[in-house]
N, C-alpha and C positions, 0 to 999 in steps of 0.2 A: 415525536410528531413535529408539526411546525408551527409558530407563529408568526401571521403575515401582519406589515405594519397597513394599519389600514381605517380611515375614516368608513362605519357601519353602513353599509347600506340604505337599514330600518332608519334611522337615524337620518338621512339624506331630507328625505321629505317631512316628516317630524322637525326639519328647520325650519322648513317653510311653513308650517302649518302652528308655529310659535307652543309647539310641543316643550322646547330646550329654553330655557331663559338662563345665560350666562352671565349676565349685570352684576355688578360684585358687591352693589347693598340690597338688590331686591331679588337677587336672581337663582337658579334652584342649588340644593346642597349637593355639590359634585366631590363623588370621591376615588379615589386609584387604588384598585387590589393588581395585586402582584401573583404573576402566573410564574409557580415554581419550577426550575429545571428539569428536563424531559417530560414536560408536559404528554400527559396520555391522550389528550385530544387534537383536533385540527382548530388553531383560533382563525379566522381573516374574517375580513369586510361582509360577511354575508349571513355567518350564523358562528356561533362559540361553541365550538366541543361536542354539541348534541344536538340534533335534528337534521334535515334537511336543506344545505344551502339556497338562501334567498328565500327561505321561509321563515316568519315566525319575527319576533322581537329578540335580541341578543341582549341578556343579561348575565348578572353575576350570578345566578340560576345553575346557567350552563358554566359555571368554572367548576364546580365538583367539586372534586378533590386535586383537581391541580391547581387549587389556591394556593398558595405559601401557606407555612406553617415555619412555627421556628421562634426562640429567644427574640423578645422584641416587636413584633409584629403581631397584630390583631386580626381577626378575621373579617374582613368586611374590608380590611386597606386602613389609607388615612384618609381625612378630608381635605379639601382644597380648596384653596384662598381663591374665590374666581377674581379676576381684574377684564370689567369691562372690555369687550368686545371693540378693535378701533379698524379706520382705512389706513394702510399700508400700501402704498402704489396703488392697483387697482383690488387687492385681496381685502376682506375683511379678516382680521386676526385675532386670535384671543390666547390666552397664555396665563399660567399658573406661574408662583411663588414655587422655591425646588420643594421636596420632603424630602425630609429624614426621620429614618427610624434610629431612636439611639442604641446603645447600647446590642446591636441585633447578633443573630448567628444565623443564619440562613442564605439560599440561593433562590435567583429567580433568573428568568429567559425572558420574560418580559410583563405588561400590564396592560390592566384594559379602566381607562374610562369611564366613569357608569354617574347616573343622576341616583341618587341615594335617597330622594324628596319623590321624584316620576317614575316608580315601580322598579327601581334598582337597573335601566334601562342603557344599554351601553351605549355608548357616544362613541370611543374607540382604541383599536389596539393596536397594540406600540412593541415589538422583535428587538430586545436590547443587542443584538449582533452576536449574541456568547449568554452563554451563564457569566453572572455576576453575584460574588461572594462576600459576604461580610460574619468574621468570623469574632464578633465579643466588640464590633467597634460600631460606627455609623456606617448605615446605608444609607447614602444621598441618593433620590432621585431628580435629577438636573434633566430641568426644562430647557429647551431652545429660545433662541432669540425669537422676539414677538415681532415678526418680519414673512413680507408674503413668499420667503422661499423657506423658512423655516418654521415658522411658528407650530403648536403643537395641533391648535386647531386653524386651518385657515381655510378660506372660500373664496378661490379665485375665482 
């Protein structure tokens, strides 16, 4: 199936309406599960794996069973270090510390996103280009530069 990289829809207005608090001493617990190779569902910007597009709230719910599994890796993802929210030319940007699982054995296609604190809610999903393997060593996942053409969340 596919994953499309994509800031959530649901998620779009839930900014505005200060649903998301990203502040990196007060702000909610965000964490990133990993969508394993040949994911069985469709992930992008509108709904994850199950329901209807552009219906619904898009959580870690809808991963199933195309969570990762595997040496290393917990089910739920890891947590993330938020860092404050900044202006970047005209975008607001925010950006995480990388993660790494150590020691892992597993594959993944990509990840999504999700508030861990506000109903497991997904913020967004990320098409690592390929499956990406890590067989008994570290899987890093590396962040972008915290910049308004790359950062991993930004609001231009």
């Amino acid at each position: 199936m596919a994953i499309t990289t994509a800031f959530c829809v649901s998620a779009k207005p839930e900014m505005m309406t200060a649903v998301w608090d990203l502040t990196a001493t007060t702000g909610d617990a965000l964490k990133v599960a990993l969508i394993k190779a040949t994911p069985t569902g469709t992930y992008d910007a509108n709904i994850t794996n199950a329901g209807t597009p552009g219906t619904g709230t898009p959580s870690t719910s809808n991963l199933g069973t195309d969570e990762v599994s595997g040496t290393g890796y917990t089910s739920g993802g890891a947590a993330l270090t938020n860092i404050t929210p900044v202006i970047n030319g005209t975008a607001g940007v925010g950006d995480f510390p990388d993660v790494t699982w150590a020691s892992a054995s597993f594959s993944a296609d990509g990840c999504m996103i999700y508030n861990s604190t506000g109903g497991n809610r997904a913020l967004s999903i990320h098409d690592f280009g390929g499956t990406k393997t890590a067989s008994g060593g570290n899987f890093v996942l590396q962040f972008p530069a915290a910049d308004s053409s790359n950062a991993i969340v930004r609001l231009a």
